[in-house]
C-alpha positions in Angstrom: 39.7 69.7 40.6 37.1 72.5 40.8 33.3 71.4 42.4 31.0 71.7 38.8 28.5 72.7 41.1 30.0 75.3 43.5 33.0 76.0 42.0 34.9 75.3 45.4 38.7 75.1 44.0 39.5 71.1 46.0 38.0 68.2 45.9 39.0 65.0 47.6 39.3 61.7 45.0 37.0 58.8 46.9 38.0 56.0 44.5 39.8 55.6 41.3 39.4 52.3 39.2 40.8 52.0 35.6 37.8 52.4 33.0 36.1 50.1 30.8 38.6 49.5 27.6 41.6 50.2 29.9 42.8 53.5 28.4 41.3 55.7 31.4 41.3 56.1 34.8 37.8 57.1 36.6 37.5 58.8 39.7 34.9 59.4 41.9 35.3 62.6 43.6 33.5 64.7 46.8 33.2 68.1 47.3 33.7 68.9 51.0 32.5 72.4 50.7 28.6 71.5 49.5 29.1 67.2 49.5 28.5 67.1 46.2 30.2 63.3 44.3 31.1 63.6 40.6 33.2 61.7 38.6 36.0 62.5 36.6 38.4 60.5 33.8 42.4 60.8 33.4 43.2 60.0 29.7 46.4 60.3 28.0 46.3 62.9 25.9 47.1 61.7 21.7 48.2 63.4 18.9 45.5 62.6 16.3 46.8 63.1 12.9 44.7 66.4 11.0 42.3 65.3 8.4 42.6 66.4 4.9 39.2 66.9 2.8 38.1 66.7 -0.5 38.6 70.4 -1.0 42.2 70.1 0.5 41.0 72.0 3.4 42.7 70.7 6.6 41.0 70.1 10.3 41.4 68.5 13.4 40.7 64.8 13.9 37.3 64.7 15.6 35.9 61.2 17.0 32.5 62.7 17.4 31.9 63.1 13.8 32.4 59.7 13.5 30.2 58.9 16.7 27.6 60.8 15.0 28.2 59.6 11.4 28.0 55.9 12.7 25.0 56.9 15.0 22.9 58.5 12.5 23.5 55.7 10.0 22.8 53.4 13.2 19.6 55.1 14.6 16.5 53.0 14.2 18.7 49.5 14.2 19.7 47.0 17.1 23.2 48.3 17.2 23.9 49.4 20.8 25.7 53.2 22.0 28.4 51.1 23.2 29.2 49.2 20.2 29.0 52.5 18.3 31.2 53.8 20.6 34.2 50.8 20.5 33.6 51.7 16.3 34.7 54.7 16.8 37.3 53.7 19.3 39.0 51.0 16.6 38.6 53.7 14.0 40.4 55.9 15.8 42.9 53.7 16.8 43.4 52.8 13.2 44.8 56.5 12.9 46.7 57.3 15.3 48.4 53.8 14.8 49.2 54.6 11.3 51.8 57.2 12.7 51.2 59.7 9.7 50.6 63.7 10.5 47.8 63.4 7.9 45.1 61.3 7.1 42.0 61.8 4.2 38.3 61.7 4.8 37.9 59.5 2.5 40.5 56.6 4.0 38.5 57.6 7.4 34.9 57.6 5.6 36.8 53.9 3.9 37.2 52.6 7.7 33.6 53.5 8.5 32.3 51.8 5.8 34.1 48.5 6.6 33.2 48.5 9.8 29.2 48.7 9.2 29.5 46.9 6.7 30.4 44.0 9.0 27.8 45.1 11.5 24.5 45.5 10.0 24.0 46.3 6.1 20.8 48.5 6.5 23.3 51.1 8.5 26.2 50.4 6.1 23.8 51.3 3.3 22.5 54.5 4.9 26.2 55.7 5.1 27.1 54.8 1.6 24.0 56.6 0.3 25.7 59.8 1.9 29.3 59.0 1.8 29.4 57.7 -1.5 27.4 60.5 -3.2 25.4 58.5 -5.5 24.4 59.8 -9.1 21.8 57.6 -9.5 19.8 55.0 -8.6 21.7 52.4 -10.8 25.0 52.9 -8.7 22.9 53.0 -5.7 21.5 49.2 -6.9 25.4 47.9 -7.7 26.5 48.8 -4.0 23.3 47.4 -2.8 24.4 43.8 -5.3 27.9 44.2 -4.3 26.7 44.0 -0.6 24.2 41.0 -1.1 27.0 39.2 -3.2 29.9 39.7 0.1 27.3 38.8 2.5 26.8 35.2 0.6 23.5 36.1 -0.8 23.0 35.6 -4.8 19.9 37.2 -6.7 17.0 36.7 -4.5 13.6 35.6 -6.7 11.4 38.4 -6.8 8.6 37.7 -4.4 5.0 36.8 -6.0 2.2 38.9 -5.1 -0.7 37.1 -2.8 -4.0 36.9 -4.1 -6.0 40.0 -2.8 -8.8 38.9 -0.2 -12.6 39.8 -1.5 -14.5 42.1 1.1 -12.6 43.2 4.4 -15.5 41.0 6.7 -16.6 37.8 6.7 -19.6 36.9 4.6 -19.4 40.5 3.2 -20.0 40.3 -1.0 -16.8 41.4 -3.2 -16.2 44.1 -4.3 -16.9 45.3 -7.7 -15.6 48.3 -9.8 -16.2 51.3 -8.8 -17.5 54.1 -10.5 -15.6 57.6 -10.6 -17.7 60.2 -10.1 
């Protein structure tokens, strides 16, 4: 393995453990030329099945489009990088597990959607907003009902309004209409 940082052709492996999930192998490794460590991972290479569009068009499976689907529809929310990343792991696996050449975006963007929608519904809204290419705001409200209804939640009451406080200090006099000028 070539030194990223000096381009020295060998390096010498120092450890090797398997990885996290159990599908790579990671090794540290030591340049002897400018001692430089690094670390490298051994995964078996899959054959992911090509992804047919809406247009027909066809394209490579890519995980990071749906690390960075799942992460933009995440961003802002306590969902973690690393469950983001086992997502995209079972969605992936989902795939390649089917065993067919060719899969749609739209069983893939199906499989995204299940899975936030089990996770956290602001983030499973966010991607149906995009995914689903609303018309309008009234099928935009029956996936929002639809998601309240799975989740065990009926129609909430709407909430009443408090009664405004007079004046902004205490002791202050209340304020009366004003006056455009």
């Amino acid at each position: 393995m070539q030194c990223p940082t000096c381009r020295a052709p060998d390096t010498r492996v120092v450890d090797s453990r398997l990885g996290k999930d159990g599908d790579a192998i990671r090794r540290r490794r030591h340049c002897d030329r400018c001692g430089h460590r690094f670390t490298t991972y051994e995964r078996v290479e899959l054959t992911l099945p090509i992804v047919v569009k809406k247009d027909g068009r066809r394209q490579p499976f890519d995980r990071g489009r749906i690390v960075s689907g799942l992460t933009r529809a995440c961003e802002k929310r306590p969902v973690s990088t690393d469950t983001i990343e086992a997502l995209a792991t079972r969605i992936e696996r989902q795939a390649l597990e089917r065993g067919d050449s060719e899969i749609t975006s739209r069983e893939i963007g199906e499989a995204v959607m299940g899975a936030l929608h089990d996770l956290d519904a602001v983030a499973y809204v966010r991607f149906a907003s995009v995914y689903r290419e609303f018309r309008d705001v009234h099928e935009f409200m029956r996936e929002l009902e639809d998601l309240i209804a799975s989740r065990g939640g009926g129609a909430r009451p709407a909430k009443t309004a408090k009664p405004a406080k007079a004046g902004g200090r205490a002791g202050a006099a209340p304020a009366g209409p004003r006056s455009r000028a």
